[in-house]
N, C-alpha and C positions, 0 to 999 in steps of 0.2 A: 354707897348710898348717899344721896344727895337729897338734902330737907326731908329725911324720914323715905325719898320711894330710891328701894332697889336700881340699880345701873344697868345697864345693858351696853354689855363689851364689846366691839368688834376686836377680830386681829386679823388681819393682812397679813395672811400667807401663801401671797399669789406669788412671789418670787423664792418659796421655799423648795426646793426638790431632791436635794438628795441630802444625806451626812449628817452632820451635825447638828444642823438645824430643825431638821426633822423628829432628830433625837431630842432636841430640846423643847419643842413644841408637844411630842409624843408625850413624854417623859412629864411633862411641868402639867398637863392638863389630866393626864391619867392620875397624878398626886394631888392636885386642885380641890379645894373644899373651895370656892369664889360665896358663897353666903355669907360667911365667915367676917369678909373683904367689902362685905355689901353690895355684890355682886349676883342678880335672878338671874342673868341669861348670859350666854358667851356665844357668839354668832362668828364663824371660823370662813374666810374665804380662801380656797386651798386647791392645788392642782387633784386632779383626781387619782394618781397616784400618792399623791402624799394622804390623801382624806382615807387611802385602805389603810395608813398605821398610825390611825387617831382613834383615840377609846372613844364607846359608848357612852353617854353621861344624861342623863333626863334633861341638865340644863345647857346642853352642848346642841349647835345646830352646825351641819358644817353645806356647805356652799360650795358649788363649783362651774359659775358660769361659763358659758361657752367663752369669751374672750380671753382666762384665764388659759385655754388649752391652744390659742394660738400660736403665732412667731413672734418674737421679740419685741417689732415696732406694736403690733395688737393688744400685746400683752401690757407694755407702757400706757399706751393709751388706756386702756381699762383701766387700770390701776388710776390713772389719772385723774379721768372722768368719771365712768362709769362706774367704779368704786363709790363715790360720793354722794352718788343717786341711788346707790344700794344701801349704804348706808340709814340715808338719812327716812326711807322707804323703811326700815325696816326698825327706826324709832334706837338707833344706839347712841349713846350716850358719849364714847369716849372710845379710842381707836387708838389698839397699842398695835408697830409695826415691829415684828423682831427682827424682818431684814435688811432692816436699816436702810429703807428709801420711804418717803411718806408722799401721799397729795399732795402737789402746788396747791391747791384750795381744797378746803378740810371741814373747816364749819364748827369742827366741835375739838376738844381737847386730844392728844395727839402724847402718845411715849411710845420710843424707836428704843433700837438694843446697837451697840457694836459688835459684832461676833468675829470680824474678820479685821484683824490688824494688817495685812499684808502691805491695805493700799497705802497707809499711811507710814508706811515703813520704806520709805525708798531704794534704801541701798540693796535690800532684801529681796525687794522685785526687781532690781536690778542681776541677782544673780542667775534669772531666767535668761538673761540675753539683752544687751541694749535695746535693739531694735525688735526685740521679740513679740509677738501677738498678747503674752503675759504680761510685760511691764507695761503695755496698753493699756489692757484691761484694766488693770490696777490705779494707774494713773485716772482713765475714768468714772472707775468709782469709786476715789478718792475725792475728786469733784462733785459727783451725786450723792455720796455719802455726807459731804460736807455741807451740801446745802442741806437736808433732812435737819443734819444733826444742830444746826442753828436755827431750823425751822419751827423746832417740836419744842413740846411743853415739856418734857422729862424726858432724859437719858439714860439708859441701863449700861452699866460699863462691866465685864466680868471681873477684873484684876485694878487695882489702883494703879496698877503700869500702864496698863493699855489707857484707862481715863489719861495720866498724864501725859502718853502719846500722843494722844488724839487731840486732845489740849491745847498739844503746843502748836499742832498745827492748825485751830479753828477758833480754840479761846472761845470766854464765852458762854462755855455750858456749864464749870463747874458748880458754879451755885443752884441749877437744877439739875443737878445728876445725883446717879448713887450707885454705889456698889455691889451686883446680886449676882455671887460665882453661881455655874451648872452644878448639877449634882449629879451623882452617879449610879446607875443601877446596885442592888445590894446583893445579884449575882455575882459581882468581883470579887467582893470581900470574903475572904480567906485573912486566919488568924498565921501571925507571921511564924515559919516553920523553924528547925535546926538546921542551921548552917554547918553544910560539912566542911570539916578543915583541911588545910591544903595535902596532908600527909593521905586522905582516902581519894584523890582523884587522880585520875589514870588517862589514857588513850581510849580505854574501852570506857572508860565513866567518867568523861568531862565536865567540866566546869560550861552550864547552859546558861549562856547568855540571850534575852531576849529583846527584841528592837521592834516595834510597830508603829509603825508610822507609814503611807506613800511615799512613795520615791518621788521627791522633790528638790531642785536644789537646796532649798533652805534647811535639811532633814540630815543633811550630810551624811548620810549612808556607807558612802565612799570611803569616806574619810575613817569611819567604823572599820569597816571591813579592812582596810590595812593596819592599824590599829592592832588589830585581833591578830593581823598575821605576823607581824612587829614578835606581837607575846607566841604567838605558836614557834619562832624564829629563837626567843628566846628559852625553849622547853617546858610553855605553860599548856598544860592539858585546859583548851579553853573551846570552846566551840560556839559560834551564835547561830541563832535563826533569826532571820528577817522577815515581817508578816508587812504588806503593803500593795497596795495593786499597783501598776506601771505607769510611768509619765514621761509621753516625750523625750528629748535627746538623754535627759539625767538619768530614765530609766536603760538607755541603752549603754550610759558610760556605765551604771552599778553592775550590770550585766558581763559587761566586759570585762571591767575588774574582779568579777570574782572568776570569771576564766582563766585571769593571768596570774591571781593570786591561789586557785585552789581550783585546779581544772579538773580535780576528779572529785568535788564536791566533799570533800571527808571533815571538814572543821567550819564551811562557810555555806548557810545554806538558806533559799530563796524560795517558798513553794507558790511566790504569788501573797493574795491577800485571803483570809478566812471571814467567812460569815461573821458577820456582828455577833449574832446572837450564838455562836459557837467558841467567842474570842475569850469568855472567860477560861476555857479549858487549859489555854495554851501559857495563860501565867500560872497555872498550877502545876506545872512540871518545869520550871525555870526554877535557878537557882539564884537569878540576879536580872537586874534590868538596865537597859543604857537607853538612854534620852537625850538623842543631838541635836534639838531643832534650836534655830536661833531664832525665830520668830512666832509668837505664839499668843493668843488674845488670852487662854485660858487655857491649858494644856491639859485637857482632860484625859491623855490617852496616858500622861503622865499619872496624873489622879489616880487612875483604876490601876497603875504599879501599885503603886502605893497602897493602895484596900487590897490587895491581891499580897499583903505582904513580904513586900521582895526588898530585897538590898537593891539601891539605885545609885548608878553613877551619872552625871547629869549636865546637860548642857549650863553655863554661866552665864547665860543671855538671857534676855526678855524675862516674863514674870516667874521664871522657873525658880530662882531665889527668893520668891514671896509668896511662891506656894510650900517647895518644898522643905524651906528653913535649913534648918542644920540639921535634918533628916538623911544627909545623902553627901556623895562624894560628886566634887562640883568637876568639869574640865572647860578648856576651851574650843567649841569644834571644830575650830576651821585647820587645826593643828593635830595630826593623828598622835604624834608626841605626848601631848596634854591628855588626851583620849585614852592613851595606853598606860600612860605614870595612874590617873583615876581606875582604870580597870584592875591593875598590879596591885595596888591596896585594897580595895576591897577581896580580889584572889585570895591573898597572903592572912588577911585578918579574919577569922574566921568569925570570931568576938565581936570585931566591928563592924560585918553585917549583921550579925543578928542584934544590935544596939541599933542603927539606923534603920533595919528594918522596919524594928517594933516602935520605931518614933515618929516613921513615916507613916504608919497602920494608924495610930492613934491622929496623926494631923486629918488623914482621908475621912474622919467621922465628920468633920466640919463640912463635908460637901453632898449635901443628900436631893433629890426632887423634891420633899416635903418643904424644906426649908425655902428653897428654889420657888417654887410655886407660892409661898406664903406670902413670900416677900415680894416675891413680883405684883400679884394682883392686890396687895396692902399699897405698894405704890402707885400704881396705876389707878389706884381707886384717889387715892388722897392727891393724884395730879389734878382727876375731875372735879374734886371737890375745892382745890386749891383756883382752877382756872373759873367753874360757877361764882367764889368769893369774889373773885378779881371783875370780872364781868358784874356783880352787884353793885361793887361800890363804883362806878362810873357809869350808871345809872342819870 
C-alpha cells in the first residue's frame, strides 16, 4: 500500500519452467494472504505450462502471452520490451522477478531473487568440463544475473552464504537485500522415528540409506556409492537408494560405477528419479540420509530430510552448515574416505541418530511457505513504498 491505495504486483515468471522455481512460485502464492502486505492484486506472467500448477486465488490473474511461448531470442525480447507495455497497461505498481533477470528499462520499482548459485560459483561449473556447453551457460548467466542484480531495487537471497557469494562477486547489493529461505511442503514432515541399533541389521534387513538429488557433477554421487561399497567391503549391512533423473556424461560415469561396484544390484541401487509429489514416501522407509552436493543456494531437498526425520550425514560445503547446524554428521565429498568415516558413525551410534535426528526435525520447522510468502510480499511491498519515498523527495 502506497499513501492509503492497495499495490498491484506484477512477477515475471516468463523464464520460470521447471523445478524449483516453480515449486517456489506454486508454493509461496498458494500460502499468500498479499492484503495482509497491502497488496489487491498479483498479475503473474507465466509459461503456460507452468500457469497449470499455480493455485486459483480471486486476487491472482495469471498471463500467458504468446511471446512467452516462443524461442529463446523472442522470449528475451518480450521480457524486454514487451513486458513493460504490459505492465504498465495493466496499471502495476512494482514488479518482483524471482528469476533473476529483470528489464533494461522498467519504469517502476523492481525486487529479483537468487535461486541459482552455480553461476557464481566457478570452480563448481567447472567440474561439468572446461569447455563444456555448462560452464557456458553458467558463465552467462552469471553476467546477466549480475547486471539484474545491480539493476533492482531489492534483492532476495535464500541463505547468508549465497548473499555473501554473490557479494563478493558484484558488491553493492548488500545494503538492499535480505534473507527469505523457501519453505517446505508439510507433506515431508514425519516425527523422527527409533533408530535401530547396529546389533538388529542384517543382509536381509539393511541399514537404508537415502540420496536425492540429480545426477550431477557437483552431487557426487560417485563418490557415494564407493563409499558405501568401502563399508559393504568392510561387513556393514548398509544399502542406499539413489532417487535423481539422469544427466549427461556424470549420469553415465554413476551408471557405470554401480556396474562395477555392484553388478547384480544387491546393496546399490538406482530406479531413475520419482514423482515430486510421490517423494515424501520414499524418506519414510529410510533409516538415514546422505547429502553430497557441494554447491547449493538453498538445499531444500536437504530441508525435507530433515522434516522427514532422518539421521543425516552431510556434505561440508556451501550453506549446508548454516542450515543444518550441528544437527548432522558433516563429511567432505570430493573424498569417499570422509563419506565413509560420516557414514560408520552414524551406523554404529544408534543414540546419535536419533539425537541428530530430532534436532534436525526441530531446525526444519524454521522453513514453511507461510513464513516464505509473508516475508516475501512484506518486502516487496516496503521496496515500492521505500523507492515512491525516494522518488518524493527529489521532486
Amino acid at each position: 500500500m502506497i499513501d492509503g491505495v492497495p499495490l498491484h504486483l506484477a512477477i515475471d515468471a516468463s523464464n520460470i519452467r521447471q523445478g524449483g522455481g516453480i515449486t517456489h512460485l506454486s508454493q509461496m502464492l498458494a500460502a499468500a494472504e498479499p492484503l495482509a502486505a497491502g497488496i489487491s492484486q498479483v498479475t503473474v506472467w507465466a509459461p503456460r505450462s507452468t500457469v497449470d500448477q499455480l493455485p486459483v486465488r480471486p486476487w491472482l490473474t495469471i498471463t500467458s502471452p504468446p511471446w512467452i511461448e516462443g524461442g529463446l531470442p523472442r522470449r528475451v525480447l518480450g521480457q524486454q520490451i514487451l513486458l513493460k507495455r504490459e505492465i504498465f497497461r495493466r496499471g502495476c505498481d512494482v514488479l518482483f522477478s524471482p528469476g533473476g533477470t529483470i528489464p533494461i528499462r522498467r519504469g517502476i520499482p523492481v525486487v529479483t531473487m537468487s535461486q541459482n548459485l552455480l553461476p557464481f560459483e566457478p570452480f563448481e561449473a567447472a567440474r561439468f568440463g572446461r569447455w563444456s556447453p555448462m560452464r557456458l551457460k553458467m558463465w552467462l548467466l552469471r553476467r546477466a544475473q549480475s547486471c539484474s542484480f545491480r539493476a533492482a531495487d531489492g534483492m532476495i537471497f535464500l541463505t547468508q552464504y549465497a548473499q555473501e557469494t554473490v557479494c563478493r562477486w558484484i558488491g553493492g547489493v548488500e545494503e538492499r537485500s535480505v534473507t527469505i529461505p523457501h519453505g517446505i511442503e508439510r507433506r515431508f514432515s514425519l516425527s523422527p522415528r527409533r533408530s535401530r541399533p547396529t546389533v538388529e541389521l542384517s543382509v536381509e534387513e539393511p541399514f537404508k540409506l537415502l540420496y536425492v538429488s540429480i545426477l550431477m557433477p557437483y552431487k557426487h554421487q560417485v563418490e557415494v556409492a564407493r563409499a558405501i561399497s568401502d563399508l559393504r567391503g568392510e561387513g556393514y549391512a548398509v544399502q542406499a537408494r539413489f532417487l535423481g533423473g539422469d544427466w549427461g556424461h556424470y549420469g553415465r560415469e554413476f551408471r557405470e560405477t554401480l556396474r562395477q561396484l555392484d553388478p547384480a544390484g544387491e546393496y546399490l541401487e538406482w530406479p531413475g528419479s520419482t514423482p515430486y509429489d510421490r517423494l515424501h514416501n520414499e524418506y519414510g522407509v529410510a533409516d538415514a540420509f546422505v547429502f553430497a552436493s557441494s554447491c547449493e543456494n538453498l538445499p531444500n531437498i536437504l530441508i525435507e530430510a530433515m522434516a522427514a526425520g532422518l539421521p543425516i550425514a552431510c556434505s561440508d560445503r556451501g550453506p549446508m552448515p548454516e542450515v543444518l547446524g550441528n544437527a548432522g554428521i558433516y563429511f567432505d565429498p570430493v573424498h569417499k574416505d570422509s563419506i565413509a568415516n560420516a557414514l560408520r558413525r552414524l551406523i554404529d551410534d544408534a543414540g546419535l541418530r536419533e539425537q541428530m535426528a530430532a534436532s534436525a526435525w526441530r531446525k526444519s520447522n524454521l522453513y514453511s511457505w507461510e513464513r516464505c510468502a509473508r516475508e516475501t510480499l512484506a518486502y516487496v511491498a516496503a521496496v515500492a513504498r521505500r523507492a515512491r519515498m525516494f522518488k518524493e523527495t527529489r521532486k
